[in-house]
C-alpha positions in Angstrom: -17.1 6.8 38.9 -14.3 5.0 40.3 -16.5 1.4 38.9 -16.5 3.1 35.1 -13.1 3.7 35.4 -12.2 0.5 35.5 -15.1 -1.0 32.9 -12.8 1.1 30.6 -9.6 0.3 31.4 -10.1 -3.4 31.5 -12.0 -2.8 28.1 -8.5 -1.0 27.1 -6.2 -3.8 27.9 -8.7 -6.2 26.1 -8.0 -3.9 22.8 -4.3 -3.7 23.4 -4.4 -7.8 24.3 -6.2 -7.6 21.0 -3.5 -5.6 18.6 -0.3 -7.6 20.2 -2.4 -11.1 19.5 -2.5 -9.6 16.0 0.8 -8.6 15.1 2.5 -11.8 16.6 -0.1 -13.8 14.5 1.4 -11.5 11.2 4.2 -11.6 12.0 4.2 -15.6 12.5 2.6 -15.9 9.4 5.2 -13.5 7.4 7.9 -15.2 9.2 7.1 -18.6 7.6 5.1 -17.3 4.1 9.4 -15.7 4.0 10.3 -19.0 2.0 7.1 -21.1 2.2 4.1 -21.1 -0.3 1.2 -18.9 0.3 -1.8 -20.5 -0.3 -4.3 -18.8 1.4 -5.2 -14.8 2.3 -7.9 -12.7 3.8 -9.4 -12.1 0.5 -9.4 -16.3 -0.3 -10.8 -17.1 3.2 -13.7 -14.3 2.1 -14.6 -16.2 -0.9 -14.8 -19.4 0.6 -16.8 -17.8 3.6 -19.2 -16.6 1.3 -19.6 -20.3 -0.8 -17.4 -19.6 -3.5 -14.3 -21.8 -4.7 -11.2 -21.0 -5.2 -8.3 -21.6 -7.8 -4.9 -20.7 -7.0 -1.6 -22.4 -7.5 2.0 -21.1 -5.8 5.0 -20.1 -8.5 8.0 -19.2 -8.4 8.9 -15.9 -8.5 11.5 -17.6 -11.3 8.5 -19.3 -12.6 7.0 -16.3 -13.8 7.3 -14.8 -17.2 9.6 -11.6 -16.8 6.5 -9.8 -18.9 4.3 -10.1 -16.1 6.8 -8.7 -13.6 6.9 -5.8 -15.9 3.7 -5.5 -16.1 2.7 -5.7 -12.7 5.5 -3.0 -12.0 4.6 0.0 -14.3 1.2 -0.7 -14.3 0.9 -0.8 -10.1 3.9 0.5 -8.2 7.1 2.0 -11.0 9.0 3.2 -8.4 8.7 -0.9 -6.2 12.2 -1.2 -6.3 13.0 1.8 -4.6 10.5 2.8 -2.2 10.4 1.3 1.6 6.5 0.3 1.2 5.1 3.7 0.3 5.2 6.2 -2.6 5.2 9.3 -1.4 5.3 10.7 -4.7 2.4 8.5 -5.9 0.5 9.4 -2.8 0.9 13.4 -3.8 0.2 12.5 -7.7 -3.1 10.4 -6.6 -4.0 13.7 -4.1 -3.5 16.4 -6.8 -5.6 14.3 -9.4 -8.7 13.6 -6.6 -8.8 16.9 -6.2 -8.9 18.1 -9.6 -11.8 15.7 -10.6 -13.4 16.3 -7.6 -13.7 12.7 -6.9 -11.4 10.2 -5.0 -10.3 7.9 -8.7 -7.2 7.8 -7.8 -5.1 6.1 -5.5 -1.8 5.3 -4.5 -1.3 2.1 -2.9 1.9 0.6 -3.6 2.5 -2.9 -4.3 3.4 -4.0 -1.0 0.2 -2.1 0.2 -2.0 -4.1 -1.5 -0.3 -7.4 -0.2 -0.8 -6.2 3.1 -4.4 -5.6 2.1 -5.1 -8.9 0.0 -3.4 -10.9 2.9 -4.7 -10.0 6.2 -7.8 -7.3 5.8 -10.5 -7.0 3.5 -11.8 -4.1 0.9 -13.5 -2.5 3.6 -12.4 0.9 3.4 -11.8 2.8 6.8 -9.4 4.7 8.8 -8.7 1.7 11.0 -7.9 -1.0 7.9 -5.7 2.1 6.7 -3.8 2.3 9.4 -3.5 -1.5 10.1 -2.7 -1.6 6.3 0.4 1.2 6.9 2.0 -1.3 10.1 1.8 -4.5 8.3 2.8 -2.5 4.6 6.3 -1.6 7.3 6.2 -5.1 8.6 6.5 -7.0 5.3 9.0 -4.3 4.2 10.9 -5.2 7.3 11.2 -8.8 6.9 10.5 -9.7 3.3 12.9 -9.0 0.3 11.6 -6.7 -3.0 11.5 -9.9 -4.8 9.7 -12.1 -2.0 7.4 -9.1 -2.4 6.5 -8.8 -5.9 6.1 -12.9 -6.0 3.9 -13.2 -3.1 1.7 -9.9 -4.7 1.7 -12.0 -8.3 0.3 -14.8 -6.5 -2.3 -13.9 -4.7 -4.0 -11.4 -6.4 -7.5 -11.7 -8.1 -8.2 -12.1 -11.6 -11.4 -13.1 -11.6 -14.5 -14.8 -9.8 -12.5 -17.4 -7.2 -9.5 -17.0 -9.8 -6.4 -16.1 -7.3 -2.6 -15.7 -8.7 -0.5 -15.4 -12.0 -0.2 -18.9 -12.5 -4.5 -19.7 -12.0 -5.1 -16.6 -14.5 -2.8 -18.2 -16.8 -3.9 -21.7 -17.0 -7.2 -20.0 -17.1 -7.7 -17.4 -19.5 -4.9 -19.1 -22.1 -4.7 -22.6 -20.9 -0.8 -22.0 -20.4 1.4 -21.5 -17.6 2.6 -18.6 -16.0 6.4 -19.0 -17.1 4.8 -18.9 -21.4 2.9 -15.4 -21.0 3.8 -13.2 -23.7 4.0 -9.4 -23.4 0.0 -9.1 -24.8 -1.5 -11.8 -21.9 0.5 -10.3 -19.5 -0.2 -6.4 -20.1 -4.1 -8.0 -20.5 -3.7 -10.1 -17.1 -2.4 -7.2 -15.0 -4.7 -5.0 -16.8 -7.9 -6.8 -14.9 -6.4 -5.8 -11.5 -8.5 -2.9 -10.8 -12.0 -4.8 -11.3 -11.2 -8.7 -12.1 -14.6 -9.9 -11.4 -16.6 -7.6 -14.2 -13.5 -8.1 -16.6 -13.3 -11.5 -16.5 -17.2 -11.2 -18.0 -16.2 -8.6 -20.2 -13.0 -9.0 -21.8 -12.8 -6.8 -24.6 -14.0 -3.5 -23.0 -12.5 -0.6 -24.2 -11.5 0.7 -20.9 -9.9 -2.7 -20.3 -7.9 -2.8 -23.5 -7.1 0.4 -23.6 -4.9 0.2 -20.1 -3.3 -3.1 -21.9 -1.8 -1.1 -24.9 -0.4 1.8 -21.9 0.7 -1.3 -19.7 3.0 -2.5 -23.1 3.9 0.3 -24.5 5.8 1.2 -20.7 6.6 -2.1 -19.7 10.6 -1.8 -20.7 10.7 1.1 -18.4 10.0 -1.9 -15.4 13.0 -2.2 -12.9 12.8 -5.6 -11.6 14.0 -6.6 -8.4 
C-alpha cells in the first residue's frame, strides 16, 4: 500500500512539475511576443510537423487596414473591447442557440480565446485544452493590451492551406498588402475564419459570401481598441 502510495504521489509532483514548466514557458513567451514579432504558433508548428509550409509575415497592428479590425471585431468578438478575455454574454447566447438546434453550432470563444488556442494548443477539443485555454485566455489578458491582442489574433490566424496572418492572406488572395484592404476583402478575409482551408478552394460559396455581406453591413458598429 504504502509502495503505491508513493508511485502516485511522485507521479503527482511529475504533473504539477509539468503545469509550472508550462506556464513559465507561456508566460516567457507572452512576455517577449509583448513588443516582439510572432512568428510562430502551435497551429504553425502543426503544419510544418505534418510536411506542410508555411506563409506568414508580422504587421503592425498600424499596418493593418482599419476594415479588417472591424471585421475581425463584429464578425468574432463585438463586445473585445470590453470584456476581460471572456463573453459571458456570448457564452449564454451560443448555449441557448445549441440547445435549440439540438446541436453544439455555436460557440463563444472570444477573440483572445482563440489566440490562446492558435498559440499554444491545438483543435483538439477536450476538457483539459478548455481549461488550459481559460488560464492562458486570463494570462494574455493580464499582460497584453486590447490592441496587442487584436494584432497578434490578425496575425496569426489561418486563411488558408499553410496561409497564416492578415498580411499573407492579403498578398495572397489580392496580391496587396494588408494596410490596402478595402471593406469587401476584408469582410471576405475574416469571413474564411471558421473553415479557411475548404474556403480557400471554394471561394464563392454561398454560405461564405453570405457571412461577408452580414460582416459589412455591421462592420461600423466595430469599437476598436
Amino acid at each position: 500500500m504504502t509502495a503505491v502510495f508513493s508511485f502516485f504521489k511522485r507521479i503527482f509532483w511529475a504533473l504539477m512539475l509539468l503545469a509550472v514548466a508550462f506556464y513559465v514557458s507561456v508566460a516567457g513567451l507572452l512576455l517577449v511576443w509583448k513588443t516582439q514579432p510572432i512568428n510562430n504558433s502551435m497551429f504553425m508548428l502543426s503544419h510544418r510537423l505534418d510536411g506542410g509550409e508555411v506563409t506568414q509575415t508580422w504587421v503592425e497592428y498600424e499596418d493593418i487596414a482599419k476594415s479588417a479590425k472591424q471585421a475581425a471585431i463584429v464578425s468574432e468578438d463585438s463586445r473585445f473591447v470590453s470584456h476581460n478575455g471572456f463573453d459571458m454574454e456570448g457564452i449564454e447566447a451560443a448555449r441557448k442557440k445549441n440547445e435549440s438546434s439540438g446541436t453544439v453550432a455555436a460557440g463563444g470563444s472570444t477573440i483572445t480565446q482563440q489566440l490562446a488556442k492558435n498559440l499554444f494548443l491545438t483543435s483538439h477539443r477536450s476538457y483539459v485544452r478548455k481549461g488550459l485555454e481559460a488560464s492562458i485566455t486570463l494570462m494574455i489578458e493580464g499582460m497584453w493590451d486590447k490592441r496587442r491582442i487584436l494584432t497578434a489574433y490578425l496575425n496569426v490566424a489561418e486563411f488558408g492551406n499553410g496561409i497564416y496572418g492578415i498580411e499573407a492572406a492579403s498578398q495572397y488572395y489580392f496580391n496587396k498588402s494588408a494596410s490596402k484592404l478595402n471593406r469587401d476583402q476584408s469582410a471576405l478575409l475574416i469571413s474564411m475564419l471558421t473553415n479557411p482551408k475548404y474556403y480557400e478552394k471554394h471561394m464563392s460559396n454561398k454560405r461564405l459570401l453570405n457571412k461577408q455581406r452580414i460582416i459589412m453591413r455591421r462592420m461600423n458598429n466595430a469599437v476598436l481598441p
